[in-house]
N, C-alpha and C positions, 0 to 999 in steps of 0.2 A: 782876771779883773772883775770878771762878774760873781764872782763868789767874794769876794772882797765889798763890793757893795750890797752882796744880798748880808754879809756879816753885819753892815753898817744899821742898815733897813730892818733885819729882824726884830730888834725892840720895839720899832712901831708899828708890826705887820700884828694883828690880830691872832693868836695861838693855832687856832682852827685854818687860819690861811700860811701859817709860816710851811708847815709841811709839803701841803699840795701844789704852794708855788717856789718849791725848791727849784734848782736850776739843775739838779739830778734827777727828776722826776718831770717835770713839764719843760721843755724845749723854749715852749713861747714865753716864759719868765727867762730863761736863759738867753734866748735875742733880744729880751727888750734889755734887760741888763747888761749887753753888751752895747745898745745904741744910748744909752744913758751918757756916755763919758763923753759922745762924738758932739754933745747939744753944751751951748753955752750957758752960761749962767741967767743970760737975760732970755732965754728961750725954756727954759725950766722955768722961770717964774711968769714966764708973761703968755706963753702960747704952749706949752705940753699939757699942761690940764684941759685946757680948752681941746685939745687934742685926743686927748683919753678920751674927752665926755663923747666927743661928737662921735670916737669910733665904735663907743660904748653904745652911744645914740643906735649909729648902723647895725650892729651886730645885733642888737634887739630888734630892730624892724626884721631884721634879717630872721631871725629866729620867730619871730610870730609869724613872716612868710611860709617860714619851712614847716610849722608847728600847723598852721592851716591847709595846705597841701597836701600834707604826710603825715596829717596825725592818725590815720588807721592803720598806714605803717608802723608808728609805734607802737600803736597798741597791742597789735599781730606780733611784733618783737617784744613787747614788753611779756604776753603772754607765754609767749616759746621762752622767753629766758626764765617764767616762772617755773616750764613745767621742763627746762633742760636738767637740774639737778633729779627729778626722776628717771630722765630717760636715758643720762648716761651710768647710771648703775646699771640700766636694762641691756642698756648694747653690751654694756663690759659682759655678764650673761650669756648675753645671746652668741656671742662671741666664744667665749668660753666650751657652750654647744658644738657650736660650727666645727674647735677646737679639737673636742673630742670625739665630732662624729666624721674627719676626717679618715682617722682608719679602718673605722668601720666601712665606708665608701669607696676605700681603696681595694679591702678585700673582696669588695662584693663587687667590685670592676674586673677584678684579678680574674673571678668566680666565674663572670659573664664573659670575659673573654676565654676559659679554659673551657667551657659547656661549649660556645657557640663558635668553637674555634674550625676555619675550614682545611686545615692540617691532615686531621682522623677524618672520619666517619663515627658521623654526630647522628643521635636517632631524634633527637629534638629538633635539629636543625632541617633534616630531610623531612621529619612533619609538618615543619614551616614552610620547605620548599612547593611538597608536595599541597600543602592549606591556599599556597600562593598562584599555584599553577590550578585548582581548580576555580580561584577565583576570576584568574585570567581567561581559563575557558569556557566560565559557565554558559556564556549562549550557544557554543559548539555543541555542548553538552546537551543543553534545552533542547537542539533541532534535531539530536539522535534518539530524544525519549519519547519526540515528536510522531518518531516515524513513523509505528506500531498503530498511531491511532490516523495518522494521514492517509496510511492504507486502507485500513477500514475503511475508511468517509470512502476512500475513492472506490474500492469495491462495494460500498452498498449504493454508493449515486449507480455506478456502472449498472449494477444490478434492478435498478427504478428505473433508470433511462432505457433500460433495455425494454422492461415490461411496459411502459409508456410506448416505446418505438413501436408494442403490437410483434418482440420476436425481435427485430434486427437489433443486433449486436452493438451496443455502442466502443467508439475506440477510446472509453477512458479505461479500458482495462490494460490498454499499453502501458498507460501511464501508472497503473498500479504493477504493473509486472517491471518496469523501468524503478521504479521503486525497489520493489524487492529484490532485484539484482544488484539495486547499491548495499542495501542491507548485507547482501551475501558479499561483495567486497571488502565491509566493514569487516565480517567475521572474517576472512581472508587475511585481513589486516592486522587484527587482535584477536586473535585465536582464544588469547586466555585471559581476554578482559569479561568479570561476571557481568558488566553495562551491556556491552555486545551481546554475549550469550541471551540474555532477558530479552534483550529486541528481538531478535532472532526470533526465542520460541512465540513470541506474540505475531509476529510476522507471518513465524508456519499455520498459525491459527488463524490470520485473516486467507494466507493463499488453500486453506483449508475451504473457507468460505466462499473462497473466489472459484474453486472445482467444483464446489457445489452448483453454482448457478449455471458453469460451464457447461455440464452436465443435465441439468436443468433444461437450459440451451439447446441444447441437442434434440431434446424430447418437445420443443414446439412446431405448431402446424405449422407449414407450407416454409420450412427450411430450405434458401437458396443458396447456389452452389457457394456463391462469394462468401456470405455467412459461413456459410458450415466448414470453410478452407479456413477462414481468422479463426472460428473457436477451435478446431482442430490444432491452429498453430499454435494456438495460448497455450491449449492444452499440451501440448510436447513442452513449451514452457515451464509450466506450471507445474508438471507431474512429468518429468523423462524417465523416471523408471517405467511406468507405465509402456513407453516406447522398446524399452528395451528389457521388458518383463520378459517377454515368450524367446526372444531371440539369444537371454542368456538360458531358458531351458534348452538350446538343442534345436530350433525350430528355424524354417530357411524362410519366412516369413519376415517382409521388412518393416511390416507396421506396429510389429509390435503388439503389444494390448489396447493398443487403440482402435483398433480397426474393431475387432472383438467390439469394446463399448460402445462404437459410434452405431455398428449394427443392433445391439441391442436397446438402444436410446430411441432408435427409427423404428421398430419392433414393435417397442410399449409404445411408439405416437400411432405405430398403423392400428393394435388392437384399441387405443383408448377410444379413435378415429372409429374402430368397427362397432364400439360398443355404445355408442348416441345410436346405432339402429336398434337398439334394444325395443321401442315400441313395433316397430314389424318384429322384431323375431317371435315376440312372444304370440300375436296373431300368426306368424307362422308356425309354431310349436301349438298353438289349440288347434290348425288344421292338422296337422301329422296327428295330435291326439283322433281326431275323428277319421282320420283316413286309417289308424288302427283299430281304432272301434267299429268303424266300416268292415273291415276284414275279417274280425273275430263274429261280425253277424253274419257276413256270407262265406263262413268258412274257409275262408285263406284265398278269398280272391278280390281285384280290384275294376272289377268289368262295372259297377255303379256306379264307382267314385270320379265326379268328374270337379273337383270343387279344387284350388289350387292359387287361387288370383290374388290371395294376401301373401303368399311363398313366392311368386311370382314376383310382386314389386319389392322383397326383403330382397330375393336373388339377385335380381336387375343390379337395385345400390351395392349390394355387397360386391359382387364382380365389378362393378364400376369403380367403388375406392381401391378394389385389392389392385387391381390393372393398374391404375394411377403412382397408387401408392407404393405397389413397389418395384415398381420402372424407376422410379425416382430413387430410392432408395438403392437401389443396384446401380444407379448411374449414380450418383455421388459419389458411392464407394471408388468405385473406378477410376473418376475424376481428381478425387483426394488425394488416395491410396497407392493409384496407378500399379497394380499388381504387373505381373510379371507372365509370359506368356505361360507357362508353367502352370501357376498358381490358376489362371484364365482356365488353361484346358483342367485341370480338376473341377473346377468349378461345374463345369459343363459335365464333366461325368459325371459329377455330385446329384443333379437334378435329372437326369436321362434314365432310360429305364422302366420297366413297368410297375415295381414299388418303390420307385425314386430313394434307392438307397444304393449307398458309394461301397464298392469293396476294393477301391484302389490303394494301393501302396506307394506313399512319394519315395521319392530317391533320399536315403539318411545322408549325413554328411558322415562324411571318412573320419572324424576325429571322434564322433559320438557313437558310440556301440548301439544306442536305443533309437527307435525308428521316429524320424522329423514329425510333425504333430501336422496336419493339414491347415491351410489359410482359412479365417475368418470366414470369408465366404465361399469357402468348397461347400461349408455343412449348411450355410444358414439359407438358402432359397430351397433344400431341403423342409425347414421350418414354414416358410412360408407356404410350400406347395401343399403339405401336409394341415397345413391352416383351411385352403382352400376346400381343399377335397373332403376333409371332414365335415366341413358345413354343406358341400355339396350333395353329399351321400347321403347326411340325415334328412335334407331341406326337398333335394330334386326330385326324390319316389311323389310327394304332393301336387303336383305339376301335371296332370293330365292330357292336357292340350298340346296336340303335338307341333301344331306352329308354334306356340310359347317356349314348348321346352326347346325346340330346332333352333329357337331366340336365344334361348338363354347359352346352350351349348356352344351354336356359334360366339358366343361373346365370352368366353369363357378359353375358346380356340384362339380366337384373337387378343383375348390377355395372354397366353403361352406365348403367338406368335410374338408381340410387343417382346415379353422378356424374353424371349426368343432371342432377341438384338442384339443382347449381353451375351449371350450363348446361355440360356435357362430355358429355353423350350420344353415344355412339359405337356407336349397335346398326346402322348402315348397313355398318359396317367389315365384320362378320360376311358379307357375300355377296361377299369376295376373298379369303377362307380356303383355298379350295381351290388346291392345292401344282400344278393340271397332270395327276395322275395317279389322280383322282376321276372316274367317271364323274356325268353328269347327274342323278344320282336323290341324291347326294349333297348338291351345289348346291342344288336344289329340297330337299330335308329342310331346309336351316338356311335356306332363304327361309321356308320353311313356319311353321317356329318362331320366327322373326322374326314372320311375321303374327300367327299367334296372341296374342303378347305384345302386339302391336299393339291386337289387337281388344281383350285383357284389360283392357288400359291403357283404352281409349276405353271401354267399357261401368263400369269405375270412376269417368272421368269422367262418363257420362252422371247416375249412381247420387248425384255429388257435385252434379252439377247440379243434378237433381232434388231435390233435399234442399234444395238453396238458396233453387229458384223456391218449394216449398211455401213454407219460412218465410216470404220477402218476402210472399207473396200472405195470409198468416194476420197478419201486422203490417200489411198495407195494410187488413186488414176492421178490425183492430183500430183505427184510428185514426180511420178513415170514422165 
């Protein structure tokens, strides 16, 4: 029906509108042309025009509304439809691209999954792993390369706070030896890791450092027993070959080479100790010069010479630090070391005698053919004695005065007796003081003063005796 009327309508429909409102091409000529037939005659002529106008009317307000509201919207669409015949030639392109870089993509997929495959053993993939695991560990890492210079710091504080203390030992050297026993775990750990290894040799160079001072340590004044038990400990620490140097030579000695160094540390403190008396000795060496030049005037004799009093106060100090000094040092030993009665009775033979020299023989051991080496200190209060008596012999001919030298003698008996304590008594020595150029009355003065300390000695024993027998005797009534 509605193409039957749009037949009728085309002659009056304008050229330019017959196409566009065909009822094949626009819907809304197609609906009205179907409601055309439904309207009567006197409604076509009296009210549908009126009808078109007024929807005509709406539809224009309608469109100025939409045209005011939205006209940057057109504008933006008018624009994009200008520049869409560019841009779909670009995509068909860009397409075409994507097209032919697909196989390319696929092989290099294929490519990265054959490389990075975890099937084999991949040497890519394990440097990645290997790239990922250090990145995971690096602060572990950090605190192991840390260690080398922690120790330091803490051995050279240890070593200030020590010389601040004036000598006592501070206990951050635990804490540096706690240190480097983790170190030595690590290498335990990773034997054949190069990170380890490097810590390690930087390690043995700060505990390199840290036996220096130890050592060091040893050679300050007025070493107390406590002290000198912690640095000894560290030191077995710190250096255990040291400990078990002489006992793999063959030797029944249990300290090892320590015992050796600790007495030669106390050694160099008693001679640096002797050598602040350097202003008396040398006033004692101008009187020896003139007590020689005394004798070469009166012919080889000393009946002038009564001059002595600068030798006299050198002697005095000297016997007063050696006494001190090496009671002390004989008692630490002891104390530290705790020899063994053995070891104790050579000791004592080591120092007894008239030239205070040893010809005893220890017992070897059954497995070693060559004969056991003697303890540390069998030979060294030999050192000592042999210290004294040299300053003695050159010093004591100066000395004229015979209550002075009967001074000096007896104090001199009394440093023997003191080491005496330890078993070093050395008051025998005293009758080979004389230099040669003593007459007899000399000799006989220091036998003399030997006996008497002799008898001194023995009537304190009797006094101790007697004191003993009473008690037993007043606890045996007692009991009865």
């Amino acid at each position: 029906m509605a193409d039957y009327l749009y037949e009728l309508l085309t002659p009056h429909l304008a050229p330019p509108d017959a196409s566009s409102l065909s009822p094949e091409h626009n819907a809304t000529t197609a609906q009205y042309l179907t409601r055309l037939p439904t309207l009567s005659l006197q409604a076509l002529q009296e009210t549908e025009s009126q009808s078109l106008a007024q929807s005509s009317h709406s539809t224009l307000i309608s469109l100025q509304a939409l045209s005011n509201r939205s006209h940057k919207d057109f504008i933006t669409s008018a624009d994009s439809l200008s520049h869409l015949q560019a841009s779909i030639p670009q995509l068909i392109r860009d397409a075409q691209h994507l097209r032919d870089a697909i196989p390319r993509l696929d092989d290099e997929a294929v490519q990265f999954a054959a490389k990075y495959s975890r099937t084999a053993e991949n040497v890519a993939l394990e440097q990645r792993k290997k790239a990922m695991q250090l990145a995971r560990n690096v602060d572990r890492l950090s605190d192991i390369l840390d260690l080398p210079t922690l120790l330091s710091t803490t051995v050279s504080s240890a070593s200030a706070s020590s010389g601040a203390a004036g000598g006592s030992f501070s206990t951050t050297y635990s804490a540096a030896l706690d240190l480097h026993a983790h170190i030595k775990r690590l290498q335990t750990l990773y034997p054949d890791s190069p990170l380890v290894k490097d810590v390690v040799l930087q390690a043995e160079d700060a505990m390199k450092d840290m036996t220096t001072n130890l050592i060091a340590g040893l050679r300050t004044q007025n070493l107390r027993l406590a002290a000198a038990m912690r640095t000894v400990g560290w030191m077995r620490r710190v250096a255990p070959e040291l400990e078990n140097l002489r006992s793999h030579g063959g030797t029944g000695s249990g300290e090892g080479a320590l015992g050796a160094l600790f007495l030669i540390c106390r050694l160099a403190n008693l001679v640096s100790t002797l050598d602040a008396l350097e202003p008396l000795r040398e006033l004692a060496e101008q009187e020896t010069q003139r007590r020689v030049d005394n004798l070469g005037k009166k012919g080889g004799t000393a009946s002038s010479w009564s001059a002595g009093y600068q030798t006299e106060r050198f002697l005095k100090r000297y016997i007063e630090i050696f006494r001190e000094q090496s009671f002390a040092i004989v008692s630490l030993y002891k104390n530290i070391f705790t020899p063994d009665q053995s070891e104790s009775d050579l000791a004592v033979a080591g120092i007894r005698g008239i030239d205070a020299r040893i010809k005893t023989t220890p017992t070897p051991r059954p497995e070693d053919p060559l004969q056991a080496l003697p303890s540390a200190l069998a030979t060294f209060p030999m050192q000592l004695v042999q210290l004294l008596t040299d300053t003695l012999r050159s010093f004591l001919p100066n000395v004229q005065d015979r209550s002075s030298r009967e001074s000096l003698l007896t104090q001199v008996l009394y440093c023997a007796a003191s080491l005496g304590r330890l078993g070093g008594d050395f008051g025998m020595i005293l009758t080979e003081l004389s230099d040669g150029n003593d007459d007899e009355g000399v000799t006989y003065e220091w036998e003399e003063v030997t006996r008497k300390h002799r008898t001194l000695a023995g009537r304190l024993e009797q006094l101790t005796g007697g004191n003993t027998t009473s008690k037993g005797l007043t606890s045996a009534s007692i009991h009865s």
